[in-house]
N, C-alpha and C positions, 0 to 999 in steps of 0.2 A: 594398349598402353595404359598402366595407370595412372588414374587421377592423384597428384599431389594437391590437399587442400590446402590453399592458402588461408592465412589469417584472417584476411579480408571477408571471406564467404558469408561466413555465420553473421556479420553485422551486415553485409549489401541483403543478404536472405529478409533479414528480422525487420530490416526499412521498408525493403520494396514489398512486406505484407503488413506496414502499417496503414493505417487511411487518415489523412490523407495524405497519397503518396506527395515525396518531394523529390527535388533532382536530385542522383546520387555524383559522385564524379571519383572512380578510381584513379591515382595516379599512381606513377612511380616508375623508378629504371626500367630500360631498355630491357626485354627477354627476362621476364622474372615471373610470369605466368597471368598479368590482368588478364589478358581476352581468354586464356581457355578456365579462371576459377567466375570470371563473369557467363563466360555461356555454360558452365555447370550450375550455379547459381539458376540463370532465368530457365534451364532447360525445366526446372521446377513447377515451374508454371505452365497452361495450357497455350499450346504453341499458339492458338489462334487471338492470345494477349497480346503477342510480343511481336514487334516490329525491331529489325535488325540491321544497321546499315554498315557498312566499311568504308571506312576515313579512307583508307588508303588510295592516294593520287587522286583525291576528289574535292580537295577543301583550297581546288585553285581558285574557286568563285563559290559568293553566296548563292547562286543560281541554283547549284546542285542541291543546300540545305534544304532551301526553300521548296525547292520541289521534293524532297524528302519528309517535309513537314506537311507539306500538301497532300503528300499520299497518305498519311495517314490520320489527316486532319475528316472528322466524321466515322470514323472508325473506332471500332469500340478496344481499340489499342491498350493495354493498361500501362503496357512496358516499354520504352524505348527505347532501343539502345545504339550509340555510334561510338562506333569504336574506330 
């Protein structure tokens, strides 16, 4: 399937290779393409950067965060992402 690039891209791209890096935070309507112009974006980077988690049915307790933060807390992660 092709990639349709969102707008978005080319500025999350041009942030997440400034230093130093800061939170980014895509939003916007339901089904308009955030998670697949963000994993086009980070796929940019060396996968072994990028730690990747999914929101979805997991943000019923800070528990789950927290140990998401913890796995990659010491890790030379540069990129986070929860979607």
């Amino acid at each position: 399937m092709k990639h349709i690039k969102r707008f978005f891209e080319e500025v999350l791209e041009t942030r997440l290779k400034e230093k130093p890096r800061y939170i980014q935070v895509v939003i916007g309507p339901r089904q308009v393409g955030k998670t697949s112009g963000v994993l086009e974006v980070v796929k940019q980077f060396p996968t072994e950067e990028i730690a990747y988690f999914s929101c979805d049915d997991e943000l019923t307790s800070s528990d789950w965060f927290l140990r998401c933060v913890q796995e990659v807390t010491g890790q030379r992660k540069k990129i986070v992402v929860f979607d």
